[in-house]
DSSP file (Angstrom, degrees, kcal/mol; ACC not computed):
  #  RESIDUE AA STRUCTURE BP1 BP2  ACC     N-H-->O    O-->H-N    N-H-->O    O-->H-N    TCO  KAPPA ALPHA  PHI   PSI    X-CA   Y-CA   Z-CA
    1    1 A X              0   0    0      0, 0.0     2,-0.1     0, 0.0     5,-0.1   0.000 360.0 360.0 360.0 114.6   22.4  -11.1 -112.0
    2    2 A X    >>  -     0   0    0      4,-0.1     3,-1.6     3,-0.0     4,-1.2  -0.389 360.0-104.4 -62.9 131.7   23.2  -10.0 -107.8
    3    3 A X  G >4 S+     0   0    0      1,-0.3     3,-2.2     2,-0.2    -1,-0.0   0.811 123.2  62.5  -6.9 -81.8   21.5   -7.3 -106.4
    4    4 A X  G 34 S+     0   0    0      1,-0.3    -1,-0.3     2,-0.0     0, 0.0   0.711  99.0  54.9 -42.0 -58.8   24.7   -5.5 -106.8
    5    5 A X  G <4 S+     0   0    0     -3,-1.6    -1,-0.3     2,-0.0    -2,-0.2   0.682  94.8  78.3 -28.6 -47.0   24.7   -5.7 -110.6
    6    6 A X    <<  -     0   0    0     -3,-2.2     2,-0.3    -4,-1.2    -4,-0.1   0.492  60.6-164.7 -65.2-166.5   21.6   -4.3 -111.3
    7    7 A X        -     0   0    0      5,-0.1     2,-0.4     2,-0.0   134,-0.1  -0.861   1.8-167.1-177.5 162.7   20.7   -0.9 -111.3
    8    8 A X        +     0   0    0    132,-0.3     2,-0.2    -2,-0.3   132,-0.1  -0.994   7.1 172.7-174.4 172.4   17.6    0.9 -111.2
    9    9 A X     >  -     0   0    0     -2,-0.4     4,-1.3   132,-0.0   126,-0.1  -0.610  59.3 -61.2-152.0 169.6   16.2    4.4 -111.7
   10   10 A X  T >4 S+     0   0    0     -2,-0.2     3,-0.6     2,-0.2     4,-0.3   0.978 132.6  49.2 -44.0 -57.1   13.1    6.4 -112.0
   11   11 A X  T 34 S+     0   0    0      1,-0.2     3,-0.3     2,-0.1    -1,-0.1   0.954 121.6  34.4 -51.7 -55.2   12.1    4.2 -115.1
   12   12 A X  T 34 S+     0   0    0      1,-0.2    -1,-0.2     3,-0.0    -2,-0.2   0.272  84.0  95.0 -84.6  15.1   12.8    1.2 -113.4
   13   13 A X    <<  +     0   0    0     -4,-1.3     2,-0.3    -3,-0.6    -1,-0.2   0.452  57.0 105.8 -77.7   3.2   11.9    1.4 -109.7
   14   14 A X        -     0   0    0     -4,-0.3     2,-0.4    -3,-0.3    -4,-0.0  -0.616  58.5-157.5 -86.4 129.1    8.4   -0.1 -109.9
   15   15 A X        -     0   0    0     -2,-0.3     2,-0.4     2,-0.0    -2,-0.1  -0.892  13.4-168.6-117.4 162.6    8.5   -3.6 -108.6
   16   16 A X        -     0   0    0     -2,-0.4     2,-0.6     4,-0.0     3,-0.1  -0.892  19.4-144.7-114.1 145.8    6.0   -6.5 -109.4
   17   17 A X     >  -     0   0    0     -2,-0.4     4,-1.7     1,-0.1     5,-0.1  -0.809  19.4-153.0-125.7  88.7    6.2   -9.7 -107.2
   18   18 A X  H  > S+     0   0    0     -2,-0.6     4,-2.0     3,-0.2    -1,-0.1   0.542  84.4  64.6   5.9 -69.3    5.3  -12.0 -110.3
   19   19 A X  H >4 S+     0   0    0      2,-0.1     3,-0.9     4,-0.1    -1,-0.1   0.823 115.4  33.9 -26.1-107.4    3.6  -14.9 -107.9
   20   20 A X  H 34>S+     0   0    0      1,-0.3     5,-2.8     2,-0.2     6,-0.4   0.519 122.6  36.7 -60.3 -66.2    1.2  -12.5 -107.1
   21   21 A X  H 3<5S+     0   0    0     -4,-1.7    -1,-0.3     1,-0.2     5,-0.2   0.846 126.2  34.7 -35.6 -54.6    0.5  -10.3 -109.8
   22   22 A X  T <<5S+     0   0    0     -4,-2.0    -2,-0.2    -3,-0.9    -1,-0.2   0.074 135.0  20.7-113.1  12.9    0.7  -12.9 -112.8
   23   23 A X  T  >5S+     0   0    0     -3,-0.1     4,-2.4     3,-0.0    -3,-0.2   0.392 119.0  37.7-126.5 -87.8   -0.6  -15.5 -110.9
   24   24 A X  H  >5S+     0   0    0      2,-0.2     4,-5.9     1,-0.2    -3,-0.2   0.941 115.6  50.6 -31.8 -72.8   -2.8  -15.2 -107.6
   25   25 A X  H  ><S+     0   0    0     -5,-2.8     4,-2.2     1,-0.2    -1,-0.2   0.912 110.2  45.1 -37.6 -50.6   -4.8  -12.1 -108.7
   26   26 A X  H  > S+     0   0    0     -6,-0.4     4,-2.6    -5,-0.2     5,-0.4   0.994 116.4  49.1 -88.2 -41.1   -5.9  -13.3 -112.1
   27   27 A X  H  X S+     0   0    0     -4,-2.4     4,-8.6     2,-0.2    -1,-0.2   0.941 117.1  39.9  13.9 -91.1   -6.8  -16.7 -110.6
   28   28 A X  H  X S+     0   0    0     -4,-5.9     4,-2.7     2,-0.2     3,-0.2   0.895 112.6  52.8 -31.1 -75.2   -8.5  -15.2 -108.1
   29   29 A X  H  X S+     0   0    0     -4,-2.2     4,-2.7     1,-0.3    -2,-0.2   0.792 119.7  40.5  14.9 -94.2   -9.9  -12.6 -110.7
   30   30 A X  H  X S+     0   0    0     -4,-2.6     4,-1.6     2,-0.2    -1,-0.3   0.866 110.4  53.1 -39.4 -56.7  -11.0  -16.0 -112.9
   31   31 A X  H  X S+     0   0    0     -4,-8.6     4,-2.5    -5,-0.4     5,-0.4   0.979 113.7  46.7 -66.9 -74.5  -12.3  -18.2 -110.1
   32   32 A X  H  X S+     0   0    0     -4,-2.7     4,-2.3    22,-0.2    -1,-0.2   0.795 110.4  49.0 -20.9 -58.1  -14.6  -15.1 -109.1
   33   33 A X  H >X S+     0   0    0     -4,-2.7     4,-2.0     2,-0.2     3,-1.4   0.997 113.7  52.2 -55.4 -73.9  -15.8  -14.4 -112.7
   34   34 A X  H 3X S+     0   0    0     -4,-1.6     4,-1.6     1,-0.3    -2,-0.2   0.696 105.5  55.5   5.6 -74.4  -16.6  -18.4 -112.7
   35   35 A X  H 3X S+     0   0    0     -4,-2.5     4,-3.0     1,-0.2    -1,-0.3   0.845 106.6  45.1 -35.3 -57.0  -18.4  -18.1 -109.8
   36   36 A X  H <X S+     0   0    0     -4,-2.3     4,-2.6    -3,-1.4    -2,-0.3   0.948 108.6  59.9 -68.5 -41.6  -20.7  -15.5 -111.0
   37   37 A X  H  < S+     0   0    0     -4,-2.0     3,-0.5     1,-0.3    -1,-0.2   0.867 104.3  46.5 -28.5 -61.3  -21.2  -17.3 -114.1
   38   38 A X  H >X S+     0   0    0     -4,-1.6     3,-1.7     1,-0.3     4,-1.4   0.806 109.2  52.7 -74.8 -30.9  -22.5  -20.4 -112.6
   39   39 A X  H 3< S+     0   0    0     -4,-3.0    -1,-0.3     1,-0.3    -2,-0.2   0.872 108.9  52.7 -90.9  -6.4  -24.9  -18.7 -110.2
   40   40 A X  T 3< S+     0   0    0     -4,-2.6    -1,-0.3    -3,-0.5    -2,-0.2   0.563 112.9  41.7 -72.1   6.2  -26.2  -16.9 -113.2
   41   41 A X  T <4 S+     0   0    0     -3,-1.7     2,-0.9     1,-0.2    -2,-0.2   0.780 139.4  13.5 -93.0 -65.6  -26.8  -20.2 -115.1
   42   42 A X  S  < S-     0   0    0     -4,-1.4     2,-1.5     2,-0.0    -1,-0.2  -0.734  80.7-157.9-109.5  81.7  -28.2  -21.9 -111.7
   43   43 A X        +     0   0    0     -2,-0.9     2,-0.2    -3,-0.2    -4,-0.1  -0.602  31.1 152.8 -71.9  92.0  -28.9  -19.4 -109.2
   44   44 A X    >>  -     0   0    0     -2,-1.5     4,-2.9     1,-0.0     3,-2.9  -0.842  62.3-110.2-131.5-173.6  -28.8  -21.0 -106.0
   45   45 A X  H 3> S+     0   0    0      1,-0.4     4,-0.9    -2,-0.2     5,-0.1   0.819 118.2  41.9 -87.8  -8.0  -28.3  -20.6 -102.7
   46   46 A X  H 3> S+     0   0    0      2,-0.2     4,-0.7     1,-0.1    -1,-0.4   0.510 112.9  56.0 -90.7   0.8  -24.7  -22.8 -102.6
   47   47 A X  H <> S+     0   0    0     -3,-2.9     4,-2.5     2,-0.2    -8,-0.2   0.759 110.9  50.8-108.8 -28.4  -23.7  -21.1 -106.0
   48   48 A X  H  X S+     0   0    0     -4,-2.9     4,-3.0     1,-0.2     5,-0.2   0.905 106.6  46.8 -25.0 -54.6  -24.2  -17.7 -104.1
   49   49 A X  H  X S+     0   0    0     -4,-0.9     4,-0.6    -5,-0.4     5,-0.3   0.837 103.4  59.3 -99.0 -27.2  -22.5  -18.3 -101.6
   50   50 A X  H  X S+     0   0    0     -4,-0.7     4,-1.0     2,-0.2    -1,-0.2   0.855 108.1  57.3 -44.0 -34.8  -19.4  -19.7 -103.9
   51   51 A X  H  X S+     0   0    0     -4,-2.5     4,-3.8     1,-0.3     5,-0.4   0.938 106.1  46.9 -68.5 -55.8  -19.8  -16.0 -105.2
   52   52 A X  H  X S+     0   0    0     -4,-3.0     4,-0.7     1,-0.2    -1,-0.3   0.739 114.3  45.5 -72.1  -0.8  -19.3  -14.7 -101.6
   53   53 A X  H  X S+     0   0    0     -4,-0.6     4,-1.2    -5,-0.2    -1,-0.2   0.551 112.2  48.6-113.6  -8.5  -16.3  -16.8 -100.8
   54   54 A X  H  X S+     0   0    0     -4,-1.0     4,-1.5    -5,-0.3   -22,-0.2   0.831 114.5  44.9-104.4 -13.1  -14.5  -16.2 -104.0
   55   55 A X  H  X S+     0   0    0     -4,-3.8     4,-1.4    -5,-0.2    -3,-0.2   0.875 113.2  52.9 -76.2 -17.3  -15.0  -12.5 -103.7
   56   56 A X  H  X S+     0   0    0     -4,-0.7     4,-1.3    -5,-0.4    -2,-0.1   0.834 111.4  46.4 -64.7 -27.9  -13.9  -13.0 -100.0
   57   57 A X  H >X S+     0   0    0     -4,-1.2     4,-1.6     1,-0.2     3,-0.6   0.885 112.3  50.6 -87.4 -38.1  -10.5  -14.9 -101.3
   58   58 A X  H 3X S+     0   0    0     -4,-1.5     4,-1.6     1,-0.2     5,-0.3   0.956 112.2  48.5 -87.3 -45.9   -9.9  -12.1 -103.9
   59   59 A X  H 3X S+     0   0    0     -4,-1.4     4,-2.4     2,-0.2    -1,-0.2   0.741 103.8  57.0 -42.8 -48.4  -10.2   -9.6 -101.1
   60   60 A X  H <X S+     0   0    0     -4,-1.3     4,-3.7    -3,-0.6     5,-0.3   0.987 108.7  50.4 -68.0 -70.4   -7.9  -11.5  -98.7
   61   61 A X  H  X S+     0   0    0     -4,-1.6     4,-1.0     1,-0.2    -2,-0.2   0.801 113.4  42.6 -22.7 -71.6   -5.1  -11.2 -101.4
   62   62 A X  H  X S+     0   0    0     -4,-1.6     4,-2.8     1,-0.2    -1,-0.2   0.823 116.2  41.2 -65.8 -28.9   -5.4   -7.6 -102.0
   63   63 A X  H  X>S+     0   0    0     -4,-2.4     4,-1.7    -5,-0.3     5,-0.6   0.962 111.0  64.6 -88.0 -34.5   -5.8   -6.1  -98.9
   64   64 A X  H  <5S+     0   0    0     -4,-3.7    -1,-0.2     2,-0.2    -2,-0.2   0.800 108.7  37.8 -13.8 -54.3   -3.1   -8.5  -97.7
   65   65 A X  H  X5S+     0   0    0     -4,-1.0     4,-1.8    -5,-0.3    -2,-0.2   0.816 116.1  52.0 -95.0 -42.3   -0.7   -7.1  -99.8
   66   66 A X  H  X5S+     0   0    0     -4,-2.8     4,-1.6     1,-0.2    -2,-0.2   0.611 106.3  48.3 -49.1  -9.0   -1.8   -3.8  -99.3
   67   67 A X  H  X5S+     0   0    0     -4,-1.7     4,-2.2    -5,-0.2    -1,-0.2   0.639 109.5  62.2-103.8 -20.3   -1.8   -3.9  -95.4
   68   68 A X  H  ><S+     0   0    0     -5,-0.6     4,-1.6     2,-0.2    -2,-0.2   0.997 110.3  46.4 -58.1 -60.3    2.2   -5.5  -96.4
   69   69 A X  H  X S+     0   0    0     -4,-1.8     4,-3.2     1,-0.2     3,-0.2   0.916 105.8  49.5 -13.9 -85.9    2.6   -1.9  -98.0
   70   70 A X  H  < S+     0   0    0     -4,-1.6    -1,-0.2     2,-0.2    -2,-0.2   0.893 107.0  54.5 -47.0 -43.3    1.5    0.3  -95.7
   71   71 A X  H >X S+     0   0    0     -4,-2.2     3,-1.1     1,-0.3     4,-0.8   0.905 112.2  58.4 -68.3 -25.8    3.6   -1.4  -92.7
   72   72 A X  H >X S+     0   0    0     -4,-1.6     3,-1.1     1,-0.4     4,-0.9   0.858 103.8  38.5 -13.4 -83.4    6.2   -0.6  -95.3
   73   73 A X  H 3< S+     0   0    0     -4,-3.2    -1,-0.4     1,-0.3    -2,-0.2  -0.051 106.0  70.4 -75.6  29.2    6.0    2.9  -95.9
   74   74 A X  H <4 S+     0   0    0     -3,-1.1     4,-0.3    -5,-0.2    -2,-0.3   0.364 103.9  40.9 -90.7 -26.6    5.5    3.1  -92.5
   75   75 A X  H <X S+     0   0    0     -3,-1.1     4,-1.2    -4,-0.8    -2,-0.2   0.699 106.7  64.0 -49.9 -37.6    9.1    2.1  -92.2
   76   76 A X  H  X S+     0   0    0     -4,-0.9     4,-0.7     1,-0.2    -3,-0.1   0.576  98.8  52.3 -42.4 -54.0   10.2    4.1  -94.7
   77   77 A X  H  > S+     0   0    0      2,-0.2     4,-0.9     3,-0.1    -1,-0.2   0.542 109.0  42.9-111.7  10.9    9.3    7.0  -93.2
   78   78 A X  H  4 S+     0   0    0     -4,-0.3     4,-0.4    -3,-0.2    -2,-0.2   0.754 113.9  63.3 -74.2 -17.7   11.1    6.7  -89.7
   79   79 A X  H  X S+     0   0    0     -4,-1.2     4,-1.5     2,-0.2     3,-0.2   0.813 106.8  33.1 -24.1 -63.3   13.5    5.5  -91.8
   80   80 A X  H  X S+     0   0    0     -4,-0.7     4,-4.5     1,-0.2    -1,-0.2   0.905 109.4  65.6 -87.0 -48.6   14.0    8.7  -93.7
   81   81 A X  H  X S+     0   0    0     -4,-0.9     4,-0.7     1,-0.2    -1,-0.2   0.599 105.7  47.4 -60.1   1.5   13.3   11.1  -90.6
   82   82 A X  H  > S+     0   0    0     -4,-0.4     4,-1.1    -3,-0.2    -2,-0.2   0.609 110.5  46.6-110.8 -25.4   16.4    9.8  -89.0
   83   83 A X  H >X S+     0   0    0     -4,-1.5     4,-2.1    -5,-0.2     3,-0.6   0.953 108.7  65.0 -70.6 -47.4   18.6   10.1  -92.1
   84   84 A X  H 3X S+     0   0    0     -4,-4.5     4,-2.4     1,-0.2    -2,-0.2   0.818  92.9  60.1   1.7 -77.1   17.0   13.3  -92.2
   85   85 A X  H 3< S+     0   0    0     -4,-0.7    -1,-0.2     1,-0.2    -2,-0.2   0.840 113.4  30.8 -14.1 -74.8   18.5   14.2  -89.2
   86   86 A X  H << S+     0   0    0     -4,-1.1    -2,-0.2    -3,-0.6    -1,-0.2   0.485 114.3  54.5-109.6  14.1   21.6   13.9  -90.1
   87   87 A X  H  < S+     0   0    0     -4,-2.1    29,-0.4    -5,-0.1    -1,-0.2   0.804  90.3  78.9 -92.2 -23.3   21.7   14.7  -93.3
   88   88 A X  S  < S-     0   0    0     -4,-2.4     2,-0.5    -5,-0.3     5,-0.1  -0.372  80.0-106.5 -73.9 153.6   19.9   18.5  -93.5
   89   89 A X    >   -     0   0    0     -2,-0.1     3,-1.7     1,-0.0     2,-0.2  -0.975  37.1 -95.3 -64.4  93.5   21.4   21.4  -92.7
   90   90 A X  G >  S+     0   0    0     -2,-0.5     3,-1.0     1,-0.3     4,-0.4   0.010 127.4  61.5  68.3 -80.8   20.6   23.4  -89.2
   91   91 A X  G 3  S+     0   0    0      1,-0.3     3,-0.3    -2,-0.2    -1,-0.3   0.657 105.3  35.8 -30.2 -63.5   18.6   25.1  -91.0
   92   92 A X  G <  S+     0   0    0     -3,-1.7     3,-0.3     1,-0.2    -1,-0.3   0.472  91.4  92.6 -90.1  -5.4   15.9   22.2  -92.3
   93   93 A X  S X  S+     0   0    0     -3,-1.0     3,-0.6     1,-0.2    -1,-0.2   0.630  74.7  54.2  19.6 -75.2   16.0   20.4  -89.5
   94   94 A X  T 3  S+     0   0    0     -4,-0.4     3,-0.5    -3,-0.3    -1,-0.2   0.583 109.6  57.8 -76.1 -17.6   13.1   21.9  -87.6
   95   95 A X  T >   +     0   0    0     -3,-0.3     3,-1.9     1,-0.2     4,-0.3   0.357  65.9  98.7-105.1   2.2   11.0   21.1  -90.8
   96   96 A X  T <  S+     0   0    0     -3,-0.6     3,-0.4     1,-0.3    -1,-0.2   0.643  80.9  59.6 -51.9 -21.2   11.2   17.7  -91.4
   97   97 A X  T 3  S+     0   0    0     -3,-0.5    -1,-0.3     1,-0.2    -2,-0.1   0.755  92.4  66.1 -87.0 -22.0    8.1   17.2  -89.8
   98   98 A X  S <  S+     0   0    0     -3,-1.9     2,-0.3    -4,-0.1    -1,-0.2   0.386  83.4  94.8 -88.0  -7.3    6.6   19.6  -92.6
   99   99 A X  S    S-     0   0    0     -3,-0.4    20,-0.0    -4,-0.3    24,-0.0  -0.779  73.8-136.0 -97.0 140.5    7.4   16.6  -95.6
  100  100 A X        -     0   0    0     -2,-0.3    -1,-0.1     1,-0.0     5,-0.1   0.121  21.3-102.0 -61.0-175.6    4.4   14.4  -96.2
  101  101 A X  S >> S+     0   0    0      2,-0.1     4,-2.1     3,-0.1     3,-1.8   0.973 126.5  59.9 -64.3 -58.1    4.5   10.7  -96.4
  102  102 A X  H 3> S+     0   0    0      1,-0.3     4,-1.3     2,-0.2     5,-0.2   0.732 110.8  48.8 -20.0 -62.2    4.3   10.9  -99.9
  103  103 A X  H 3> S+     0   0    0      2,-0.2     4,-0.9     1,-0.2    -1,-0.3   0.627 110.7  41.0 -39.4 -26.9    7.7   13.0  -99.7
  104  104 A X  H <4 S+     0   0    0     -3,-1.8    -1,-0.2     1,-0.3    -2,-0.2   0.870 107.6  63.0-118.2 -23.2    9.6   11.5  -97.9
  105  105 A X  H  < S+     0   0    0     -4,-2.1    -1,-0.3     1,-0.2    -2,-0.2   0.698 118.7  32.1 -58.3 -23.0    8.7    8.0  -99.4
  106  106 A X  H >X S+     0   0    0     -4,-1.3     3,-0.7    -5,-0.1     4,-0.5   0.585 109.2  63.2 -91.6  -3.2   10.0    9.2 -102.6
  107  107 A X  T 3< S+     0   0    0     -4,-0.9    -2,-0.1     1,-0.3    -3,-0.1   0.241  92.3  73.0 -93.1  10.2   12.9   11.7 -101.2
  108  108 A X  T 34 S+     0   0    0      1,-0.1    -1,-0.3    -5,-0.1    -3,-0.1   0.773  86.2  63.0-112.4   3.9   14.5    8.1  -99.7
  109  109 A X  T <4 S+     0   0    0     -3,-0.7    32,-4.0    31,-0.0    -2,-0.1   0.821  92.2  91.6 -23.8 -72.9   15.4    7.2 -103.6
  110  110 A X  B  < S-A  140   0A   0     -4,-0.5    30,-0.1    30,-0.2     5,-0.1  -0.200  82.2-114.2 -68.3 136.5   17.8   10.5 -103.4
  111  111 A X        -     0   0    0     28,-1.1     4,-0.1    -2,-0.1    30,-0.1   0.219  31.8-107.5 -16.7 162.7   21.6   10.4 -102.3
  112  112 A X  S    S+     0   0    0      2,-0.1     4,-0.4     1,-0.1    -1,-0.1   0.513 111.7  61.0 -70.6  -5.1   22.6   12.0  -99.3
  113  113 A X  S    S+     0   0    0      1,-0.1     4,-0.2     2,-0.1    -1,-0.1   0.487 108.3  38.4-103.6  -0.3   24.1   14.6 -100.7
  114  114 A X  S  > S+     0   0    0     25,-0.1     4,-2.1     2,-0.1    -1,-0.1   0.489  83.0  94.4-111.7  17.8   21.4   15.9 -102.4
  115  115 A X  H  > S+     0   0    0      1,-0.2     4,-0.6     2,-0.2     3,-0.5   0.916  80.2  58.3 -38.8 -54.3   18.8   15.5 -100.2
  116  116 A X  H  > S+     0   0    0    -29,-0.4     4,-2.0    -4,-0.4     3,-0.4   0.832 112.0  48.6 -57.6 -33.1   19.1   19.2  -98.5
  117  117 A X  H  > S+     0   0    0     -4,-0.2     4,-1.9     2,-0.2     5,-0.3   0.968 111.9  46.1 -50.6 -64.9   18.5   20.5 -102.1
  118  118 A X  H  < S+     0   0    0     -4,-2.1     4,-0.3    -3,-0.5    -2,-0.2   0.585 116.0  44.2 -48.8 -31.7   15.5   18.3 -102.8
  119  119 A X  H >X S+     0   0    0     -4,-0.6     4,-2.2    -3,-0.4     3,-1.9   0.931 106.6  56.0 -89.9 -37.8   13.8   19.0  -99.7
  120  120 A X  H 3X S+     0   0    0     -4,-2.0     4,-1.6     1,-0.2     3,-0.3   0.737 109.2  52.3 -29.6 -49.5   14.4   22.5  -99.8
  121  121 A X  H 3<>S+     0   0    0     -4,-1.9     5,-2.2     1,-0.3     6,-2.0   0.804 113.7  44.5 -46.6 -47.7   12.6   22.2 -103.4
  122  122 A X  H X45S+     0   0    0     -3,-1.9     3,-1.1    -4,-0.3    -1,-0.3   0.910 108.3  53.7 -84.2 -22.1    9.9   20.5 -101.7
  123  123 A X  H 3<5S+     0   0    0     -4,-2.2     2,-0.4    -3,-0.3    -2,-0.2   0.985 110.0  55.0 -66.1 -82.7    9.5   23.0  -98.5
  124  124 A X  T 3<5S-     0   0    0     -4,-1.6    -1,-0.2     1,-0.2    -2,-0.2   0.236 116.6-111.0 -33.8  -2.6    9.2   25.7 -101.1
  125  125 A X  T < 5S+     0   0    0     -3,-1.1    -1,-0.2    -2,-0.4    -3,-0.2   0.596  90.2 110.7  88.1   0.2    6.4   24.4 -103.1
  126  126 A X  S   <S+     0   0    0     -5,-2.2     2,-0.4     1,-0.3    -4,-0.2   0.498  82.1  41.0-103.9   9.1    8.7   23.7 -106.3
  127  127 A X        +     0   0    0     -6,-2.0    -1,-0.3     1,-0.2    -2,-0.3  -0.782  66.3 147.5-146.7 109.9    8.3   19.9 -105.8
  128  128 A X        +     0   0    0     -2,-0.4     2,-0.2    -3,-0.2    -1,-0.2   0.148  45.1  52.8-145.5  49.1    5.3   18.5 -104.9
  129  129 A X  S  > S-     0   0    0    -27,-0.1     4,-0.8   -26,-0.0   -23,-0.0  -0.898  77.2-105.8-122.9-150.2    4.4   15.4 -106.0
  130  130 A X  H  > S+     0   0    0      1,-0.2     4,-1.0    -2,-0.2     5,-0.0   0.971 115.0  42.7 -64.6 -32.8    6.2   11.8 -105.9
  131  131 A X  H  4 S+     0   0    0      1,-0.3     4,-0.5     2,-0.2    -1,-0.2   0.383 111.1  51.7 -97.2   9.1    7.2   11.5 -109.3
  132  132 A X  H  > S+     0   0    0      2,-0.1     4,-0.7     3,-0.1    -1,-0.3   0.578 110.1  51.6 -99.3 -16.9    8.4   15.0 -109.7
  133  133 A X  H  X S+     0   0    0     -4,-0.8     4,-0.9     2,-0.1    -2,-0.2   0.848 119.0  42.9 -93.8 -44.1   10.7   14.4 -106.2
  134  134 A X  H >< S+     0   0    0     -4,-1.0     3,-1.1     1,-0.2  -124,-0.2   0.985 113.2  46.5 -86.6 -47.6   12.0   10.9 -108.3
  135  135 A X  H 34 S+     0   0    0     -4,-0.5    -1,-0.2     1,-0.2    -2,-0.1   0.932 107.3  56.3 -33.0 -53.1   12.4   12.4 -111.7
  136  136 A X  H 3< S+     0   0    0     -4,-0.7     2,-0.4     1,-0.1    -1,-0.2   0.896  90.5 104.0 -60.5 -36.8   14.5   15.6 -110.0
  137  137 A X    <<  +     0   0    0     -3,-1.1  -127,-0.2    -4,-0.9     3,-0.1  -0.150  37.2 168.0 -36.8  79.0   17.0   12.5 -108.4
  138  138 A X  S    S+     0   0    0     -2,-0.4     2,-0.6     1,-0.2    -1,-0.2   0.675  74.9  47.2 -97.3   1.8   20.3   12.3 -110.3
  139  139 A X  S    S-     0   0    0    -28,-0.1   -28,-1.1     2,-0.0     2,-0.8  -0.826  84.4-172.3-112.1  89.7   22.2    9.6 -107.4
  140  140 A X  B     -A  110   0A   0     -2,-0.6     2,-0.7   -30,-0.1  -132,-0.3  -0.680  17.8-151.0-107.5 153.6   19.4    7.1 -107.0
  141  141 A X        -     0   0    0    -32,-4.0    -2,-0.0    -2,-0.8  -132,-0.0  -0.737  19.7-123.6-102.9 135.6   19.8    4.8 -104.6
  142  142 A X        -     0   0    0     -2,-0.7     2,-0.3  -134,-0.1  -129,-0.0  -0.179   9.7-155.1 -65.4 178.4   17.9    1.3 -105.4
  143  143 A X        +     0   0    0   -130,-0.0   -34,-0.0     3,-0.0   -35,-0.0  -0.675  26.5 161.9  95.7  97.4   15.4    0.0 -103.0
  144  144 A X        +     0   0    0     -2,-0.3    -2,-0.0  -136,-0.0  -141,-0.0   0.360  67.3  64.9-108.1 -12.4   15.6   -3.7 -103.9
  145  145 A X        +     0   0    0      2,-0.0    -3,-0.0     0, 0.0     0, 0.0   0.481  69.4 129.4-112.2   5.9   13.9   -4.8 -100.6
  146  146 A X              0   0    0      1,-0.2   -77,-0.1   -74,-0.0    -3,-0.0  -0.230 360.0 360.0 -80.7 159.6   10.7   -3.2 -101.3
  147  147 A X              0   0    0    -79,-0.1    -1,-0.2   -78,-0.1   -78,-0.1   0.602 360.0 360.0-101.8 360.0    7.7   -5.5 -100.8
């Protein structure tokens, strides 16, 4: 099934990258536990130090993929402040700067034609967190590329 086929929604916008999740992590996860095992049967100074390199390799992963994130939403939102632009009214304009991250990383879900509604909601205090800005969404627009 193409990109194109698909569809996806509040319920389904959460993505997993399989490899990683259902693979690499619990590994890791395993190898770590392992580790500690053996240097509590034979605490020495090489099964130690197996302990510090497999918590260093489980480390690498996650903040890997977190630091993947962040540059991420860090696209996401110039992204959104320049559809912003031209998608607000006059009016909302001057406030763009006033939407968190958080905002505007879920507000990039919604259509363009109901963004000015949605931030207005959020300017005003009636929407403030992520999943109350994707729930509110009725056009959502997939994100397939997120990492």
């Amino acid at each position: 099934m193409s990109m194109a086929e698909r569809t996806q929604s509040f319920k389904s916008h959460t993505r997993f990258l399989p490899p990683f999740h259902f693979f690499v992590v619990p590994v890791l996860l395993i190898n770590l536990l392992n580790a500690i095992g053996h240097l509590w049967l034979e605490p020495t100074g090489s099964m130690a130090f197996q302990v510090v390199v497999a918590t260093a390799l489980l480390l690498l992963a996650l903040l890997s993929r977190s630091q993947v994130v962040t540059v991420q939403d860090r696209v996401i939102r110039l992204e959104m402040r320049l559809r912003l632009r031209d998608a607000l009214p006059p009016d909302l304009q001057p406030r763009i700067n006033e939407l968190s991250h958080r905002h505007l990383i879920a507000l990039r879900f919604a259509g363009d034609a109901e963004l000015p509604e949605l931030v207005r909601e959020v300017l005003d205090g009636r929407l403030t967190t992520s999943k109350e800005i994707k729930m509110r969404i009725r056009q959502w627009q997939p994100d397939w590329l997120r990492a």
